[in-house]
mmCIF entry with sequence, helices, sheets and N, C-alpha, C, O atoms, coordinates in Angstrom:
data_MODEL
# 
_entry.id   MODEL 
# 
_entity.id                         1 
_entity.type                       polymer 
_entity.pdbx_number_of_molecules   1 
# 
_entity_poly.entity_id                      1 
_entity_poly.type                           'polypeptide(L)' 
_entity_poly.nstd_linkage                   no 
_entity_poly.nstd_monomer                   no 
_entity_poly.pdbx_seq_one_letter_code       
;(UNK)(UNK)(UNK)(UNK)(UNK)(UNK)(UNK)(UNK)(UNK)(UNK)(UNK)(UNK)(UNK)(UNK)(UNK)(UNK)
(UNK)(UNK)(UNK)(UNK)(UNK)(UNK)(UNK)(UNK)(UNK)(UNK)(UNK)(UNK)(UNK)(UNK)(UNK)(UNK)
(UNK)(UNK)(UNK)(UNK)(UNK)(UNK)(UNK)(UNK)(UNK)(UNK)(UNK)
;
_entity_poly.pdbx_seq_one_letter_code_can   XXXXXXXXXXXXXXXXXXXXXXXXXXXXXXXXXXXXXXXXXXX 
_entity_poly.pdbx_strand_id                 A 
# 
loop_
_entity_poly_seq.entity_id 
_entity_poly_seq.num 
_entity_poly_seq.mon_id 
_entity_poly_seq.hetero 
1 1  UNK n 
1 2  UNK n 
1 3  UNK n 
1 4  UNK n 
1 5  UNK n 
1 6  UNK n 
1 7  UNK n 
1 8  UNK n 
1 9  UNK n 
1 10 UNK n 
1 11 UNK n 
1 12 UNK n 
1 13 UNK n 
1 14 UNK n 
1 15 UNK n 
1 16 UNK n 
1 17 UNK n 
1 18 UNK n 
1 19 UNK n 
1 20 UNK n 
1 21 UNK n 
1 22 UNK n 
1 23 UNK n 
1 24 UNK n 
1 25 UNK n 
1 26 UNK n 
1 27 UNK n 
1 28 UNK n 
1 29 UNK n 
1 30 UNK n 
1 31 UNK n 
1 32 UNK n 
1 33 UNK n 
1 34 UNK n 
1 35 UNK n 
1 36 UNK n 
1 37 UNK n 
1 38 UNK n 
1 39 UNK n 
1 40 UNK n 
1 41 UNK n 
1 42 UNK n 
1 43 UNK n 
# 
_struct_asym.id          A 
_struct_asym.entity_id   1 
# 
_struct_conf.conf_type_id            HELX_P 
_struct_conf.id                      HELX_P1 
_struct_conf.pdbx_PDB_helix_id       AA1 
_struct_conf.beg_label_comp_id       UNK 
_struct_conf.beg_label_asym_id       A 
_struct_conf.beg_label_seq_id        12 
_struct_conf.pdbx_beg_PDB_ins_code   ? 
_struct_conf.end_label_comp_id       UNK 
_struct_conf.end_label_asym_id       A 
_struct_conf.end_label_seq_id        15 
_struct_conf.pdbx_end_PDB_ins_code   ? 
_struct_conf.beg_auth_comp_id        UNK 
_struct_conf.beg_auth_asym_id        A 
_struct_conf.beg_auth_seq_id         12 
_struct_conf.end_auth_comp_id        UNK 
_struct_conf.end_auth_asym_id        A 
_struct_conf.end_auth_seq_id         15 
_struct_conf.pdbx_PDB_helix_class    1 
_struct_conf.details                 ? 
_struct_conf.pdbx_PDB_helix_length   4 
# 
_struct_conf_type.id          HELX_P 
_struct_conf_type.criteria    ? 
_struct_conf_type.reference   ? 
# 
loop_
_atom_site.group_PDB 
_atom_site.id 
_atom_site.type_symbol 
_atom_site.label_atom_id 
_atom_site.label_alt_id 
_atom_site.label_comp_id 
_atom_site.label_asym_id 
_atom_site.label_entity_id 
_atom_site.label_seq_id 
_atom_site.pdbx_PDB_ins_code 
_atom_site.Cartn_x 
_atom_site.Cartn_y 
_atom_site.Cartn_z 
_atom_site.occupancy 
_atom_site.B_iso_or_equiv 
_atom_site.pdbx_formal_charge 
_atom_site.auth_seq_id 
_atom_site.auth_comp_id 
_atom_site.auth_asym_id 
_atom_site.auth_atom_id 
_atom_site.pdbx_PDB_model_num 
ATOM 1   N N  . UNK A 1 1  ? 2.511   16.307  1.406   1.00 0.00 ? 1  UNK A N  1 
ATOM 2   C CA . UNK A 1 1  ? 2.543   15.603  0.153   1.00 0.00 ? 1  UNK A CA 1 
ATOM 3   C C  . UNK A 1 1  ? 1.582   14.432  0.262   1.00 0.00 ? 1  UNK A C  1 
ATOM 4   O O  . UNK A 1 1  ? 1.420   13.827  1.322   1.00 0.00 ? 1  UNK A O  1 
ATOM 5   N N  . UNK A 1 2  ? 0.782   14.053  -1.160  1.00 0.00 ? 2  UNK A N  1 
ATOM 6   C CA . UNK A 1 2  ? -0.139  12.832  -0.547  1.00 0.00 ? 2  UNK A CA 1 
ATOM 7   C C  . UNK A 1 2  ? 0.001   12.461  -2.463  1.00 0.00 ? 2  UNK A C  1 
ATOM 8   O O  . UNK A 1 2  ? 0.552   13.177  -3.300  1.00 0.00 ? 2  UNK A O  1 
ATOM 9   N N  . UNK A 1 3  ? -0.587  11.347  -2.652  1.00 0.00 ? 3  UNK A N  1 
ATOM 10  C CA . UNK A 1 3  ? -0.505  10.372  -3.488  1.00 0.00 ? 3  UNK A CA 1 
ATOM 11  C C  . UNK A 1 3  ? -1.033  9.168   -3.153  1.00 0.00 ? 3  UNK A C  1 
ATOM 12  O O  . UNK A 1 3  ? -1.293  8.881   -1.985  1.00 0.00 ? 3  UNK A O  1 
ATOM 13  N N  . UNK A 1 4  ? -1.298  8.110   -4.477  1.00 0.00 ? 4  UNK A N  1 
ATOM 14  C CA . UNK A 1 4  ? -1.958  6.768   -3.991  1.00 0.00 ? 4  UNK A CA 1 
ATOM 15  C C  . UNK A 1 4  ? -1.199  6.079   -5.059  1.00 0.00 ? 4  UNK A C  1 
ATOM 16  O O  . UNK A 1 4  ? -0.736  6.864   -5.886  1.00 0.00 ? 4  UNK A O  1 
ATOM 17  N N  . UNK A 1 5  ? -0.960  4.906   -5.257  1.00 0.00 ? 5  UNK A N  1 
ATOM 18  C CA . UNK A 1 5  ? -0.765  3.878   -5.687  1.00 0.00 ? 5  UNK A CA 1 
ATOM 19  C C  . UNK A 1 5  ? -1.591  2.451   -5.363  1.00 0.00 ? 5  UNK A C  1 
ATOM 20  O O  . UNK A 1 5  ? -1.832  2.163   -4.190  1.00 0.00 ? 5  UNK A O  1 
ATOM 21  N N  . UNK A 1 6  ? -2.002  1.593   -6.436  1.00 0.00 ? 6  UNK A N  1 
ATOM 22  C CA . UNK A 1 6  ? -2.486  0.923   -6.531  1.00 0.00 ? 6  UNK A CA 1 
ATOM 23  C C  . UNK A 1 6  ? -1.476  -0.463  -6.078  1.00 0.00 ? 6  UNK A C  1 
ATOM 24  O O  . UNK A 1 6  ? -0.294  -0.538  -6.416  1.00 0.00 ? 6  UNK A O  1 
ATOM 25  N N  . UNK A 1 7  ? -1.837  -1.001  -5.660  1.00 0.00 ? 7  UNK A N  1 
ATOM 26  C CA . UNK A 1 7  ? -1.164  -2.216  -5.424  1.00 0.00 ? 7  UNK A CA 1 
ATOM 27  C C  . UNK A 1 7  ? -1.904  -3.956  -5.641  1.00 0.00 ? 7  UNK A C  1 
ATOM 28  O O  . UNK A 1 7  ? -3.115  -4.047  -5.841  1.00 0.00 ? 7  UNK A O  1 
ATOM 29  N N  . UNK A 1 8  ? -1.299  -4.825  -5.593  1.00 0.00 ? 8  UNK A N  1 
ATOM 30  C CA . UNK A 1 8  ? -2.022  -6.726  -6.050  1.00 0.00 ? 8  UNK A CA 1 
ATOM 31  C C  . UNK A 1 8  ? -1.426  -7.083  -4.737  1.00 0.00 ? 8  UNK A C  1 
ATOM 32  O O  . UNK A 1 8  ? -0.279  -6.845  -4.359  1.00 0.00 ? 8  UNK A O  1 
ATOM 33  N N  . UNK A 1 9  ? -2.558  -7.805  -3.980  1.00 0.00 ? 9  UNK A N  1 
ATOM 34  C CA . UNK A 1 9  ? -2.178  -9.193  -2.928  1.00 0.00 ? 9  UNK A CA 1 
ATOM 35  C C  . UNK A 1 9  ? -3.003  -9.390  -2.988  1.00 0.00 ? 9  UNK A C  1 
ATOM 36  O O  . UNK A 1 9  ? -4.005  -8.904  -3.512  1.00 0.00 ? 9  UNK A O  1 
ATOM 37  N N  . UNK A 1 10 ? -2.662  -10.540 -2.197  1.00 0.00 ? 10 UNK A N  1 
ATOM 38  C CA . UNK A 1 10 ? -3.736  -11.542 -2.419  1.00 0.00 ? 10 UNK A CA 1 
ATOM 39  C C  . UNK A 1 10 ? -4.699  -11.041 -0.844  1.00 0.00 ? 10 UNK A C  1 
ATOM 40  O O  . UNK A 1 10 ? -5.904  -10.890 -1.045  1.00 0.00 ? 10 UNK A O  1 
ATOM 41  N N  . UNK A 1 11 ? -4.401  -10.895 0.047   1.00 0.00 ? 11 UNK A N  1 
ATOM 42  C CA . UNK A 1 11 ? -5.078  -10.287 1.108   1.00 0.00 ? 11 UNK A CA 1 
ATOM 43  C C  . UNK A 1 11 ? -3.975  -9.530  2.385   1.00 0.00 ? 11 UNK A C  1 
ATOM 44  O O  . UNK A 1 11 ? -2.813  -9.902  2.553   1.00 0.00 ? 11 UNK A O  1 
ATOM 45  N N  . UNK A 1 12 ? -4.718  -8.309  3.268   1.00 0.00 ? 12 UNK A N  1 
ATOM 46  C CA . UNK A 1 12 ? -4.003  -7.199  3.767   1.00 0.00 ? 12 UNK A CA 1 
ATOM 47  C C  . UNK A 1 12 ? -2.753  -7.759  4.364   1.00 0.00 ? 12 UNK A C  1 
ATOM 48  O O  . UNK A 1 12 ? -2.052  -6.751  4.457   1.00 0.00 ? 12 UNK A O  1 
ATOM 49  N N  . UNK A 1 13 ? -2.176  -8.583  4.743   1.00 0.00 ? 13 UNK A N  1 
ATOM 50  C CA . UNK A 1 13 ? -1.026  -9.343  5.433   1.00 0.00 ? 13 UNK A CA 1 
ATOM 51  C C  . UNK A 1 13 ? 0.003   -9.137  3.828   1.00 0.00 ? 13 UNK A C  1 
ATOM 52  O O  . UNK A 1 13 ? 1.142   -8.670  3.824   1.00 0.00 ? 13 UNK A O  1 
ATOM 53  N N  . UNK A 1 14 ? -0.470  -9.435  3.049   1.00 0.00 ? 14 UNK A N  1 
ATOM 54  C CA . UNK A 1 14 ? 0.303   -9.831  1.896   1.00 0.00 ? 14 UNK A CA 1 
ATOM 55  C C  . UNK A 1 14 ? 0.475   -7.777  1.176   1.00 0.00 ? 14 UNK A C  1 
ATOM 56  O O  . UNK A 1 14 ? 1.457   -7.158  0.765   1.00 0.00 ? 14 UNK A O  1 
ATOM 57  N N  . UNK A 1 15 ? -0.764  -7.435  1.322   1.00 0.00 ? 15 UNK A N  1 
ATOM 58  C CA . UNK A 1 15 ? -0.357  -5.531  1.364   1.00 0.00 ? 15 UNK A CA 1 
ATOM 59  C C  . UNK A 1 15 ? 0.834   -5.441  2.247   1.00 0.00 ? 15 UNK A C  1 
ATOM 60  O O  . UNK A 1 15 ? 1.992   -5.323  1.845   1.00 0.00 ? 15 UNK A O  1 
ATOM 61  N N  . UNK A 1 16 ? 0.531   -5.494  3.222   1.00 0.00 ? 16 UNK A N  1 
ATOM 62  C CA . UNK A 1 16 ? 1.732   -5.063  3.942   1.00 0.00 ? 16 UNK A CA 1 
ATOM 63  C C  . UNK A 1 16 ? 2.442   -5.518  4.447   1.00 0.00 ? 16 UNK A C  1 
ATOM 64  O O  . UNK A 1 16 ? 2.791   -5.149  5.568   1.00 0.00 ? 16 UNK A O  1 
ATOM 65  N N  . UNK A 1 17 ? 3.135   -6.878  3.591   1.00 0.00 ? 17 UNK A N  1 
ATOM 66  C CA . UNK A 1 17 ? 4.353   -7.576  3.406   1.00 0.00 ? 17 UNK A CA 1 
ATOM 67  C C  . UNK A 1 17 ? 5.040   -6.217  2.140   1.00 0.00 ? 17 UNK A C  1 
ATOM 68  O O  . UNK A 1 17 ? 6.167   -5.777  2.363   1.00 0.00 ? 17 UNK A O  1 
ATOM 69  N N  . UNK A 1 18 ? 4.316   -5.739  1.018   1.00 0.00 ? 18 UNK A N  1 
ATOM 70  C CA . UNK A 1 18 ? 4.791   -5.163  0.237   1.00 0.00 ? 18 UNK A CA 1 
ATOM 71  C C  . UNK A 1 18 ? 5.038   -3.602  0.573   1.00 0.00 ? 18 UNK A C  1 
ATOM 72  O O  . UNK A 1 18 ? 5.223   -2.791  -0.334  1.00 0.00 ? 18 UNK A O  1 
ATOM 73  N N  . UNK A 1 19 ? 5.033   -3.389  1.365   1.00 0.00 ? 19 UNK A N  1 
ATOM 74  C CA . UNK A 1 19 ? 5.031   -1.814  1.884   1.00 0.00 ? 19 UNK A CA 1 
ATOM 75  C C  . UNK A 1 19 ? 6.225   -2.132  2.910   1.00 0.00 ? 19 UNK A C  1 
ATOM 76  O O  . UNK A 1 19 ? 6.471   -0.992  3.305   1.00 0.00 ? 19 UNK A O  1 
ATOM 77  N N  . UNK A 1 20 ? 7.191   -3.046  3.639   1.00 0.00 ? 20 UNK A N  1 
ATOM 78  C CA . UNK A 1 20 ? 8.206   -3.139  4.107   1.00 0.00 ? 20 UNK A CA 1 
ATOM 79  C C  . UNK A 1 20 ? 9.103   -2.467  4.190   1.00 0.00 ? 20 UNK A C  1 
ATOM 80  O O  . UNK A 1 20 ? 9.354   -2.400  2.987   1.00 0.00 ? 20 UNK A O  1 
ATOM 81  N N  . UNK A 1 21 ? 10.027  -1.727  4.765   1.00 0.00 ? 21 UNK A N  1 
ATOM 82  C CA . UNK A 1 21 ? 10.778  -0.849  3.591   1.00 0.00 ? 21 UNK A CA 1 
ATOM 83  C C  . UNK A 1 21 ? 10.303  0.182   2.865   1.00 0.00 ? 21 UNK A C  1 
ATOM 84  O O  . UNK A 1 21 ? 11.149  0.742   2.168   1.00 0.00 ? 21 UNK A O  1 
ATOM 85  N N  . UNK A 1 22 ? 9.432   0.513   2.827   1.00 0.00 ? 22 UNK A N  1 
ATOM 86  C CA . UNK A 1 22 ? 9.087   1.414   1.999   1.00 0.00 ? 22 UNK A CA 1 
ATOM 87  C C  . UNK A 1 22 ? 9.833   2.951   2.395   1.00 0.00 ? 22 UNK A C  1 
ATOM 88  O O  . UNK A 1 22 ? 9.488   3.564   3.406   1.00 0.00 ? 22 UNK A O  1 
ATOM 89  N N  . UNK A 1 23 ? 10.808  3.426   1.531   1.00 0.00 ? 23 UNK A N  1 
ATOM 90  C CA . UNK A 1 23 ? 11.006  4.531   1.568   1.00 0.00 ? 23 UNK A CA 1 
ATOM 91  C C  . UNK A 1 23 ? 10.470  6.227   2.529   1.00 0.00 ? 23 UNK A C  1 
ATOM 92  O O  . UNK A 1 23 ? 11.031  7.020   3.286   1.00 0.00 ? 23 UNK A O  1 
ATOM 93  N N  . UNK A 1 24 ? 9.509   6.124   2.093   1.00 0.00 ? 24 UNK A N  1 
ATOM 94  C CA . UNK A 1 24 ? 8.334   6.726   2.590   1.00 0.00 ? 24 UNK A CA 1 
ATOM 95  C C  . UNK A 1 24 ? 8.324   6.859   4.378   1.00 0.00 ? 24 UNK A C  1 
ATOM 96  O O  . UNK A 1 24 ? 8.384   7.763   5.213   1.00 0.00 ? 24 UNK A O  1 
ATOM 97  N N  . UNK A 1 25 ? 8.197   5.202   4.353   1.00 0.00 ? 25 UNK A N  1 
ATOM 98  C CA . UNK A 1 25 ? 8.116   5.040   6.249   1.00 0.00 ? 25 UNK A CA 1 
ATOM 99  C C  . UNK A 1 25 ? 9.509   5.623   6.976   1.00 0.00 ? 25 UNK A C  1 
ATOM 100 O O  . UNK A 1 25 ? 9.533   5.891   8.177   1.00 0.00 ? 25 UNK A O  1 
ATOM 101 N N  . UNK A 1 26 ? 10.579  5.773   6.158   1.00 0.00 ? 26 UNK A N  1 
ATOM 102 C CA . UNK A 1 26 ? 11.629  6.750   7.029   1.00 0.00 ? 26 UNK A CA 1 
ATOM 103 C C  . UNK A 1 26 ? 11.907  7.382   7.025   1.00 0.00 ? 26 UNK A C  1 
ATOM 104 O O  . UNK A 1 26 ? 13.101  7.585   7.242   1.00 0.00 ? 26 UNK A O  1 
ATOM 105 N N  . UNK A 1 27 ? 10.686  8.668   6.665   1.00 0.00 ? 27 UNK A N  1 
ATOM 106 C CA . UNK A 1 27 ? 10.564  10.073  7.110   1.00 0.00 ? 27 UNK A CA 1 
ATOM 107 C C  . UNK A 1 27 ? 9.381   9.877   8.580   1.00 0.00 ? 27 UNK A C  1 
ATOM 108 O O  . UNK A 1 27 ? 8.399   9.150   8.727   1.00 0.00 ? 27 UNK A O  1 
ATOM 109 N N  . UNK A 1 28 ? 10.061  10.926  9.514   1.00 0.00 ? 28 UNK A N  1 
ATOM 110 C CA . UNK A 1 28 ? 9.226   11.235  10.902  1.00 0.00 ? 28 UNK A CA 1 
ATOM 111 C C  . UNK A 1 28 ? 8.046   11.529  10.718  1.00 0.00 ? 28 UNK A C  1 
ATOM 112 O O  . UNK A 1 28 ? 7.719   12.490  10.022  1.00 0.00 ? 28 UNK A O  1 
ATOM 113 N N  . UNK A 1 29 ? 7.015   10.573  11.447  1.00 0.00 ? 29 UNK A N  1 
ATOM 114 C CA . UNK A 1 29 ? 5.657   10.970  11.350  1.00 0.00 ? 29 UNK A CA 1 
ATOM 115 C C  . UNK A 1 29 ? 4.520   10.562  9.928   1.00 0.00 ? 29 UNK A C  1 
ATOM 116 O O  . UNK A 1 29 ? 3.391   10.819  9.509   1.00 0.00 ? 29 UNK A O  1 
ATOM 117 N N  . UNK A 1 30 ? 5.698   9.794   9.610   1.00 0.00 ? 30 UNK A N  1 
ATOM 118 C CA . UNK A 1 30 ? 4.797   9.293   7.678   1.00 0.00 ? 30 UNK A CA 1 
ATOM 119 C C  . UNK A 1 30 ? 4.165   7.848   8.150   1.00 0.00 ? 30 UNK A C  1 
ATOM 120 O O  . UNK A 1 30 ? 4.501   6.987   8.963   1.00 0.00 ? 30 UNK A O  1 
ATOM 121 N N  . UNK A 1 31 ? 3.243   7.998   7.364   1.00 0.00 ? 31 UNK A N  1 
ATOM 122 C CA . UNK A 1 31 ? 2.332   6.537   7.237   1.00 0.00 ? 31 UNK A CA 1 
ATOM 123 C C  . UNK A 1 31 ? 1.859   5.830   6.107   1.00 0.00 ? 31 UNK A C  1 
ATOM 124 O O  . UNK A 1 31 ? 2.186   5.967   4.928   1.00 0.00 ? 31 UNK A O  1 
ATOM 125 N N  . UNK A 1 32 ? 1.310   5.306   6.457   1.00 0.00 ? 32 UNK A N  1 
ATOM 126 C CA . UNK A 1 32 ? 0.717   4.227   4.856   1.00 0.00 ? 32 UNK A CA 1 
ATOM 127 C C  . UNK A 1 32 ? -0.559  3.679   4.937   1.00 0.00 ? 32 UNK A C  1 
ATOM 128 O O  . UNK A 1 32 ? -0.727  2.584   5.474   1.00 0.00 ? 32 UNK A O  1 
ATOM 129 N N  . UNK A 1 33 ? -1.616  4.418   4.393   1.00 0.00 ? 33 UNK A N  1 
ATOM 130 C CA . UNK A 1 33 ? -2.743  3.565   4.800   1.00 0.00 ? 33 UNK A CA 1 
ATOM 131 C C  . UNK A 1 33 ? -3.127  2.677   3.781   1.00 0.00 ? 33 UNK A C  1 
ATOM 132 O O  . UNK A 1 33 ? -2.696  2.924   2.654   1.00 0.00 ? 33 UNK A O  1 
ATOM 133 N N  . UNK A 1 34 ? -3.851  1.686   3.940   1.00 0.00 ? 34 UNK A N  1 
ATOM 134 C CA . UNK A 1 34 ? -3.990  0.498   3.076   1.00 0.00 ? 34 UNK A CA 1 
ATOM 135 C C  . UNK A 1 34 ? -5.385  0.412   3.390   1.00 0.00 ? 34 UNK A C  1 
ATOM 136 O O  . UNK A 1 34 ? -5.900  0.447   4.507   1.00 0.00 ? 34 UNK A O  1 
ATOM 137 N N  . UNK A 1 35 ? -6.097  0.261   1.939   1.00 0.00 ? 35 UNK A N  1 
ATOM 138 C CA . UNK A 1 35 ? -7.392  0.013   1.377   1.00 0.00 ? 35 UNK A CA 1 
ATOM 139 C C  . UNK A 1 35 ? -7.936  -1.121  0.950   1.00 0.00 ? 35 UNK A C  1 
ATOM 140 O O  . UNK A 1 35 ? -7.060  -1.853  0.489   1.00 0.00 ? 35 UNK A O  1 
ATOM 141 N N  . UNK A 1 36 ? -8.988  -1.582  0.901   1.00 0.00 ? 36 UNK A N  1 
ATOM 142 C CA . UNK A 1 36 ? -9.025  -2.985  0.341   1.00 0.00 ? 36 UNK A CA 1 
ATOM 143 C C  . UNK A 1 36 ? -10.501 -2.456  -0.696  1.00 0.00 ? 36 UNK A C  1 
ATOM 144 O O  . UNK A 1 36 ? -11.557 -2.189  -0.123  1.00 0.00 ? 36 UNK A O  1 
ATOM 145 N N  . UNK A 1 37 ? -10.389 -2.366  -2.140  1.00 0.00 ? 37 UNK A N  1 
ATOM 146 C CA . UNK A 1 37 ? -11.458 -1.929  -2.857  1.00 0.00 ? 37 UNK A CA 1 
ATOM 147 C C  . UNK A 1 37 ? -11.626 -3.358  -4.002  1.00 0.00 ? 37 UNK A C  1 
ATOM 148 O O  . UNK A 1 37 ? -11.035 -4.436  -3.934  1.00 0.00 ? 37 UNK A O  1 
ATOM 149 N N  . UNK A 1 38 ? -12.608 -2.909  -4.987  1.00 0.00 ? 38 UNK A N  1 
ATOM 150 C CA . UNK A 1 38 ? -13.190 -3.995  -5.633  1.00 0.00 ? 38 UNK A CA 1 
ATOM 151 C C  . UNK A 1 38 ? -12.197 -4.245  -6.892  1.00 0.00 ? 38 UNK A C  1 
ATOM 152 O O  . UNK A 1 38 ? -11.552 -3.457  -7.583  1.00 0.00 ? 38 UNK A O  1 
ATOM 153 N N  . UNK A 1 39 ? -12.339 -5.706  -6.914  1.00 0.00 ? 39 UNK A N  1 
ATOM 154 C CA . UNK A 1 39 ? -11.307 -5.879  -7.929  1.00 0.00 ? 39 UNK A CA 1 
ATOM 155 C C  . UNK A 1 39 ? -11.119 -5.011  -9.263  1.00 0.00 ? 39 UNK A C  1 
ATOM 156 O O  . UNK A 1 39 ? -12.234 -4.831  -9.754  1.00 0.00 ? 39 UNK A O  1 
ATOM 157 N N  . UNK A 1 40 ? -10.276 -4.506  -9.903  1.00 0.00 ? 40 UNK A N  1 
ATOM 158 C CA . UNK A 1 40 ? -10.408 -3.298  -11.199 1.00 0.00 ? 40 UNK A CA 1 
ATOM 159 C C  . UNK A 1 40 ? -10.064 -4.411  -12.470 1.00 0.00 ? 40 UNK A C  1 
ATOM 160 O O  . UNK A 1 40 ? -9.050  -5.104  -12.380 1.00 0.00 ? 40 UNK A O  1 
ATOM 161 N N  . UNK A 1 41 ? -10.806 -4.511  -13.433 1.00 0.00 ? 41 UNK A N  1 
ATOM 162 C CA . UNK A 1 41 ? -10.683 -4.468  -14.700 1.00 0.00 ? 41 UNK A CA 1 
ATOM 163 C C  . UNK A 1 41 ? -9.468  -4.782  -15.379 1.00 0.00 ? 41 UNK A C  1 
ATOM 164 O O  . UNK A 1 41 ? -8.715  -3.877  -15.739 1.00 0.00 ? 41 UNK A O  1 
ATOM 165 N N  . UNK A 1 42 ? -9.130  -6.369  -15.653 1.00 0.00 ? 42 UNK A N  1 
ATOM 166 C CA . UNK A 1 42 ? -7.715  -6.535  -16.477 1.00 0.00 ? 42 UNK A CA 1 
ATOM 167 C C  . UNK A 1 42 ? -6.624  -6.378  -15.566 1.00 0.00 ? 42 UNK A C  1 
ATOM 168 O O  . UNK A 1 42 ? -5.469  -6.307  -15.984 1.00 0.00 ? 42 UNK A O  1 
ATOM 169 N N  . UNK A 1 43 ? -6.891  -6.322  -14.424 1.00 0.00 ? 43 UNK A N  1 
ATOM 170 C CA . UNK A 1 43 ? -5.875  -6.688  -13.190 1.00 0.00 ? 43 UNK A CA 1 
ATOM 171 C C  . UNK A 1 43 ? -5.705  -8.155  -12.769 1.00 0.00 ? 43 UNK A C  1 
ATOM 172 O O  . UNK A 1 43 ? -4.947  -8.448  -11.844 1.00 0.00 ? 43 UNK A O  1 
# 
């Protein structure tokens, strides 16, 4: 299974303050990779 979601911080420490917990991380072998792209439009 794969998918993306967009996410707001202010910088990667603050990404993955928000990915904590994440559901996701307590299935065996799952991960989360985190991107840092250009700011989008009305965000």
């Amino acid at each position: 299974m794969a998918g993306y979601s967009i996410i707001h911080a202010d910088d990667f420490a603050g990404a993955q303050a928000l990915l904590d917990g994440h559901p996701h991380l307590m299935m065996p072998g799952a991960s989360i990779q985190v991107y840092e792209s250009l700011d989008l439009p009305g965000m």
